[in-house]
Phi, psi and omega in degrees: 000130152328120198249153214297144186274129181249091193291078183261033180298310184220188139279006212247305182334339190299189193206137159318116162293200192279283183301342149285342148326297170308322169285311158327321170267010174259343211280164177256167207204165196211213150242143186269341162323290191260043155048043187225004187285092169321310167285344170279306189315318164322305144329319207264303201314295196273332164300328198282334166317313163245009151246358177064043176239148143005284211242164147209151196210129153267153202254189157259340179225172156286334165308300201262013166262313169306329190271278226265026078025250183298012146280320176304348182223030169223160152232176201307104192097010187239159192268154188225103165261140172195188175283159196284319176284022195288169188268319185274019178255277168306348198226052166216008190045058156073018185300352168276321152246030159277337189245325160241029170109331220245156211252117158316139146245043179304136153226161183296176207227030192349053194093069154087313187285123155270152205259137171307327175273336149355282174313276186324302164274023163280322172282114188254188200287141172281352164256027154272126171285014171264351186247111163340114173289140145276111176262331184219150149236123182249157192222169186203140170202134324315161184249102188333297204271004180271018171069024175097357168301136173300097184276121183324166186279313180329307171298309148316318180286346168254343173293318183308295178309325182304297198279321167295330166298357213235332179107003181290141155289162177233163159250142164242121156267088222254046165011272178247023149337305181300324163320306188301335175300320190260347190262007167241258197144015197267119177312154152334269188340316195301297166336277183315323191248032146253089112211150161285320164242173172215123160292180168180127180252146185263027182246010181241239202311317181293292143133025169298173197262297186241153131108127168237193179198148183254160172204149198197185172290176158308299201277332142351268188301329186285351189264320176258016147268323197286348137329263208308329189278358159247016173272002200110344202268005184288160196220112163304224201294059192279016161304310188308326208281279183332332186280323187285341165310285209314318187287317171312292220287347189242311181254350192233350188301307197274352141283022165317331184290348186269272222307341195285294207292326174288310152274351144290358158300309185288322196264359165296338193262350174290322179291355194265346173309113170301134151116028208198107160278197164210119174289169209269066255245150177256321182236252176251033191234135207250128178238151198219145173213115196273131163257000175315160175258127180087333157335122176231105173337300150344293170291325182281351174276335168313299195310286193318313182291336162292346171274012166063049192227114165275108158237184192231133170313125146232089177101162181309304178250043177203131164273114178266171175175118203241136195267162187200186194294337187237052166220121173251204187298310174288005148286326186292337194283319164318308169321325220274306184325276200299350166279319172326284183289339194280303153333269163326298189307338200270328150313092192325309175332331202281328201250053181254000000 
């Protein structure tokens, strides 16, 4: 018999629970469009709330809080810096200039960080008419392919001072925000007030169905709602979507720590595999990098899925595998097993 799939591709992978259903299927709804849906406001009322902004606009993605994020604080020719490892740099189809115009400056990022002098010597004179002005820098906390890493508040708080002094926006691309939260103990708010907006998604660590949210001043968010609504994103009874937030927010924050405490279970037992390193995990995300010869990230997620472990390729030789809301103790352990046995097989050598 097939043994039951234990799904670490993303966290986005998760299913409502019964009672988040339930709340959906109770919530009262409007159009969100013509600004009468009561429970997304009521969302949006308590994110710009607990994040200690003005505003809040909810999105369907994270992707697309981010697209309208840098629309709303750049205009048509102005430059955007962040990291060559960025989410929003590798994962967006180029969306800073297909959507608002504006020219990437990826640079490096050591673990998330961009270096402050970095920043500084990116900004060329802005009154020479040869030059893109730098308008926004954008930062991601946690930082995905930097493996679920925290990027300090400390830092942030210097990348903020650089760039506000200089006339810049800062972006947050707070994803997994939540992680960094429960896994410091540093409140939203703290987070939130080094950047002029912050995304946050409630469809990853949090374990909603749809949906992210942006937060900002007022004229900010008024500026990227009329962004979403012409990226596609205005929502009718998106109150049903918003109720399943509400309830994550209520119910799914503070266990994050068990997703915390579990993947690092998970990336001890992967490591104990000859022919594999394992990062060390800060929050819920394992990057597994194979050094066995012949080994392939390709073959070992093949292997894994028959044994009924889903993870995902990043690169020839590196795997991921992130614990989220519907993977428990008895998953991990399965996961552990099966990386175990998956390994060897997955060596070209084994079948000599």
């Amino acid at each position: 018999m097939k043994p039951a799939t234990v799904d670490l591709r993303s966290d986005t992978v998760t299913r409502p629970t019964p009672a988040m259903r339930e709340a959906m299927m109770r919530a009262e709804v409007g159009d969100d469009v013509f600004g009468d849906d009561p429970t997304l406001l009521e969302l949006e009322r308590r994110m710009a709330a607990l994040a200690g902004k003005e505003a809040a606009v909810y999105v369907p993605s994270g992707t697309m809080g981010n697209q309208i994020a840098v629309a709303a604080q750049t205009q048509r020719g102005e430059e955007v810096l962040l990291g060559a490892d960025s989410h929003i740099f590798l994962y967006e189809q180029g969306g800073i200039g297909a959507n608002s115009g504006c020219l990437a400056h990826p640079v490096a990022a050591p673990r998330g960080m961009l270096p402050v002098e970095t920043l500084v010597k990116a900004i060329r004179n802005h009154e020479d008419e040869h030059n893109a002005r730098l308008a926004l820098v954008c930062v991601e906390n946690t930082h995905n392919m930097a493996g679920g890493t925290i990027v300090p508040l400390d830092h942030l708080r210097q990348v903020r001072a650089a760039a506000k002094a200089r006339g810049v926006k800062v972006h947050l691309d707070g994803a997994r925000l939540w992680n960094a939260s429960v896994a410091t103990g540093v409140p939203i708010a703290a987070w939130a007030a080094e950047a002029d907006t912050v995304m946050m998604c409630f469809s990853k660590a949090l374990g909603a169905p749809v949906g992210s949210i942006l937060v900002g001043d007022e004229g900010v968010i008024q500026r990227a709602r009329r962004a979403r609504k012409r990226f596609g994103g205005g929502m009718r009874q998106a109150g049903i979507l918003a109720a399943a937030c509400l309830h994550a927010l209520d119910h799914h924050v503070a266990r994050l720590e068990g997703d915390h405490a579990r993947a690092k279970t998970l990336a001890a037992g992967f490591a104990k595999v000859p022919g594999v390193r394992v990062s060390e995990p800060q929050t819920n995300i394992v990057f597994v990098e194979l050094e066995s010869g012949g080994l392939s990230s390709v073959a070992l997620e093949a292997a894994l899925e028959t044994r009924g472990v889903r993870t995902l390729t990043f690169g020839p030789t590196r795997l991921r595998a992130i614990v989220h809301l519907d993977v428990d103790d008895a998953g991990i352990a399965q996961a552990i097993a099966a990386f175990a046995e998956a390994v060897p097989s997955a060596t070209p050598a084994a079948g000599r």
